[in-house]
C-alpha positions in Angstrom: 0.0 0.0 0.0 1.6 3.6 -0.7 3.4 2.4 -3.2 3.6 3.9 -6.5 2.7 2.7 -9.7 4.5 3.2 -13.1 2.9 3.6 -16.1 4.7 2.4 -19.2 3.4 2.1 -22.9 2.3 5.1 -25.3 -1.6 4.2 -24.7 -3.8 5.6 -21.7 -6.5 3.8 -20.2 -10.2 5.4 -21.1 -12.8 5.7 -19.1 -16.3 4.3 -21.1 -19.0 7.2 -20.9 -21.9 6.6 -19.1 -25.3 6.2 -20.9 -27.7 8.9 -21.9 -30.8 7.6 -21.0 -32.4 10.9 -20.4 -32.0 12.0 -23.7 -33.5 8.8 -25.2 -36.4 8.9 -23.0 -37.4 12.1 -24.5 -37.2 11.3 -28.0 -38.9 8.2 -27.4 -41.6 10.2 -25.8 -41.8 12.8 -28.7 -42.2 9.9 -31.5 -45.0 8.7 -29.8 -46.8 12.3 -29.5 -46.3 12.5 -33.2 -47.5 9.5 -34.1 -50.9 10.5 -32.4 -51.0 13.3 -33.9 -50.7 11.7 -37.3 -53.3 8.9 -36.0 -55.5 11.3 -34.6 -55.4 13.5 -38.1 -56.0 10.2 -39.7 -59.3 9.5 -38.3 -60.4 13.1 -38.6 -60.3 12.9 -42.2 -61.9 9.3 -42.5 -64.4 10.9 -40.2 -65.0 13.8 -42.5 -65.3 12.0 -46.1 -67.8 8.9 -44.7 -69.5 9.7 -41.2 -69.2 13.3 -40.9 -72.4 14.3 -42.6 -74.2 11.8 -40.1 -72.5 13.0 -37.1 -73.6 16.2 -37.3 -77.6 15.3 -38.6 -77.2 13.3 -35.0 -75.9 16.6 -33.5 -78.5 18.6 -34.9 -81.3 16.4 -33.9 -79.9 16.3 -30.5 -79.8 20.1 -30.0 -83.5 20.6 -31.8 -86.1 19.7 -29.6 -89.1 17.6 -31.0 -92.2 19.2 -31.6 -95.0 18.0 -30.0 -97.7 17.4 -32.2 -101.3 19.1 -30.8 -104.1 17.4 -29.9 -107.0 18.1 -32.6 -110.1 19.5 -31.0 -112.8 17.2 -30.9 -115.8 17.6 -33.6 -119.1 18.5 -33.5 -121.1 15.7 -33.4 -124.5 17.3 -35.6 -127.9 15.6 -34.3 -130.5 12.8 -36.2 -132.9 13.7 -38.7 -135.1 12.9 -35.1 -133.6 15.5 -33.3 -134.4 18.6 -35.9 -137.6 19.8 -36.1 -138.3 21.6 -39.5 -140.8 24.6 -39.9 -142.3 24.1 -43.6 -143.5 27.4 -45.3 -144.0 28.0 -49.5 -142.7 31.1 -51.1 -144.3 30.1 -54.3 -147.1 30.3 -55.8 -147.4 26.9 -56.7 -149.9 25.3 -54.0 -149.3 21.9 -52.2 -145.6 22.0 -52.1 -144.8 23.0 -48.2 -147.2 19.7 -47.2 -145.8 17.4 -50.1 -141.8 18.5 -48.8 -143.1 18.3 -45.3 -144.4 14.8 -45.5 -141.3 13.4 -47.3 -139.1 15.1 -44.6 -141.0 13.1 -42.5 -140.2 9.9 -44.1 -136.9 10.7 -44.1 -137.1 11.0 -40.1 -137.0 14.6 -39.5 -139.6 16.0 -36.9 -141.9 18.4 -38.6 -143.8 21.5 -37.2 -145.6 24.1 -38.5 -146.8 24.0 -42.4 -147.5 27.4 -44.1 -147.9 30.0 -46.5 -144.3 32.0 -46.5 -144.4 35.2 -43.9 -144.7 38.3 -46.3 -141.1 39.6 -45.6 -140.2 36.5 -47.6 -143.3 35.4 -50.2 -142.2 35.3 -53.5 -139.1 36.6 -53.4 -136.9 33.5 -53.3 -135.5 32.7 -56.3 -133.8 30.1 -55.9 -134.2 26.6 -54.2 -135.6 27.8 -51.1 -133.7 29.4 -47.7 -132.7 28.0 -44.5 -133.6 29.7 -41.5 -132.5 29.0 -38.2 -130.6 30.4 -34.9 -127.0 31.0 -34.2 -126.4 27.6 -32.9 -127.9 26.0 -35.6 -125.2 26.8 -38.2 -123.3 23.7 -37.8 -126.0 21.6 -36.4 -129.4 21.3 -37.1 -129.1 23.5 -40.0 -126.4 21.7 -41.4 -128.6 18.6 -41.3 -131.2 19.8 -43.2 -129.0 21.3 -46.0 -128.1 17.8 -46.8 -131.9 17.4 -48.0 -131.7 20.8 -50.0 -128.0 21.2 -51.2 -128.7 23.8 -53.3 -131.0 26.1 -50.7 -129.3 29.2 -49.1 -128.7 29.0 -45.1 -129.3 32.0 -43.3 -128.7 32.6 -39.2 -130.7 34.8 -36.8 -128.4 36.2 -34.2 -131.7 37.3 -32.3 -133.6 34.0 -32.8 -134.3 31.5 -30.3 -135.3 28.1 -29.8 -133.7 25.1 -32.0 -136.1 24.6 -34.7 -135.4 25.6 -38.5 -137.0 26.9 -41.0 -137.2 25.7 -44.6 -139.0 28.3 -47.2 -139.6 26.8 -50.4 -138.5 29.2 -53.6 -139.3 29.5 -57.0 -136.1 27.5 -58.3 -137.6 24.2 -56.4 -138.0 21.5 -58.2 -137.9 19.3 -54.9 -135.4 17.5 -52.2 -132.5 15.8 -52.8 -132.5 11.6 -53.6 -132.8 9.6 -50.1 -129.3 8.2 -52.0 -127.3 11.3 -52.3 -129.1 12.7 -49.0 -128.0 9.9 -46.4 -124.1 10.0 -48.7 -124.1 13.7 -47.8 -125.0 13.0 -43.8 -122.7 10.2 -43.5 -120.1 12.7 -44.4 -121.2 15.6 -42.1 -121.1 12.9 -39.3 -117.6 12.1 -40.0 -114.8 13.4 -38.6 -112.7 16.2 -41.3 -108.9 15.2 -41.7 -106.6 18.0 -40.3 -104.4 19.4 -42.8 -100.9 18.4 -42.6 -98.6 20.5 -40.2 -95.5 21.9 -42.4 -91.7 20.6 -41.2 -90.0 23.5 -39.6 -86.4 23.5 -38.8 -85.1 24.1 -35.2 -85.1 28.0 -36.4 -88.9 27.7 -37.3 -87.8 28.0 -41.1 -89.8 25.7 -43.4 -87.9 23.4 -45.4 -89.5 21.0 -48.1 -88.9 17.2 -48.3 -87.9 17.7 -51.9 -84.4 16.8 -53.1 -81.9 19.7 -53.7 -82.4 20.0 -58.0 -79.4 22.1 -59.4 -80.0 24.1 -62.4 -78.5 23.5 -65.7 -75.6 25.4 -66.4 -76.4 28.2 -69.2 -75.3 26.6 -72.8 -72.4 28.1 -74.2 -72.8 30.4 -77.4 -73.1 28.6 -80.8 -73.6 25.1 -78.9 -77.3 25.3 -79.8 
């Protein structure tokens, strides 16, 4: 021990360096980063030329809230032929025809009341068919009923009227009711219910849009290719 040592020779002895594994950590670290980057790129542009279209209709449909559809209100329900009792009066002078319509309104189940000569505010001076009388109410009910026995007869409403019978004047242009056939087609129909029109699509902005496909125009011909 303490003893000294000679070196001899023309070659040193060399210390080996120590790793750098610092250094390789971090570029191990950044080729991973960019390869996400590139994979994440990647799927952005798959995403964009098949599915992107559909992800944002999904979006879209997600962020619009659905429109409830409203209830319809309920119809009318017009009475029977037994419910409405007709008032009979001729505005023609052509006798017999208030009893003759009377009786065959009677056949065809309506109630029947009074039977008359035309009131003088209204003796002939109906031209046409004859006029339906009757109050307010009766626009869409008892009126609306009868009508289907005169289809060509004008209706008429008395704001100031009261009670529920209806009148039936007889004019110069009748040539008599309508065919049982054609009369009980026309009631079926007043007893059934009326479609609803159908609501138009609106866009979350309440801007209509139509279900027809986008058209583009043909492009303007060029001169001389005509």
């Amino acid at each position: 021990m303490g003893g000294q040592y000679k070196i001899t020779g023309d070659r040193y002895p060399r210390m080996r360096p120590a790793r750098r594994r610092g250094r390789l950590a971090v570029v191990a670290v950044a080729c991973v980063t960019v390869l996400g980057v590139l994979g994440w790129g990647t799927l952005q542009l798959i995403d964009v030329f098949t599915g992107g279209d559909k992800a944002t209709a999904v979006g879209a449909a997600a962020d619009c809230p659905t429109a409830r559809a409203s209830a319809a209100p309920a119809a009318v329900k017009p009475p029977k032929p037994a419910q409405v009792t007709v008032n009979v009066f001729n505005a023609t002078t052509r006798g017999g025809l208030a009893q003759k319509t009377a009786d065959e309104l009677k056949k065809r189940g309506f109630r029947v009341g009074e039977v008359s000569n035309a009131p003088k505010e209204y003796d002939k001076k109906i031209k046409g068919a004859g006029l339906l009388l009757g109050p307010a109410a009766s626009a869409k009910g008892s009126l609306a009923v009868l009508g289907t026995q005169l289809p060509g007869a004008e209706r008429r409403t008395e704001a100031a009227r009261e009670g529920a019978e209806v009148d039936l004047l007889i004019g110069d242009g009748f040539k008599g009711l309508a065919k049982p056939a054609d009369a009980d087609a026309a009631l079926t129909a007043l007893a059934a219910p009326q479609p609803t029109p159908a609501a138009e699509k609106k866009g979350c902005g309440g801007t209509a849009y139509s279900a027809a496909p986008y058209m583009r125009s043909p492009a303007s011909p060029r001169p001389g290719t005509m």
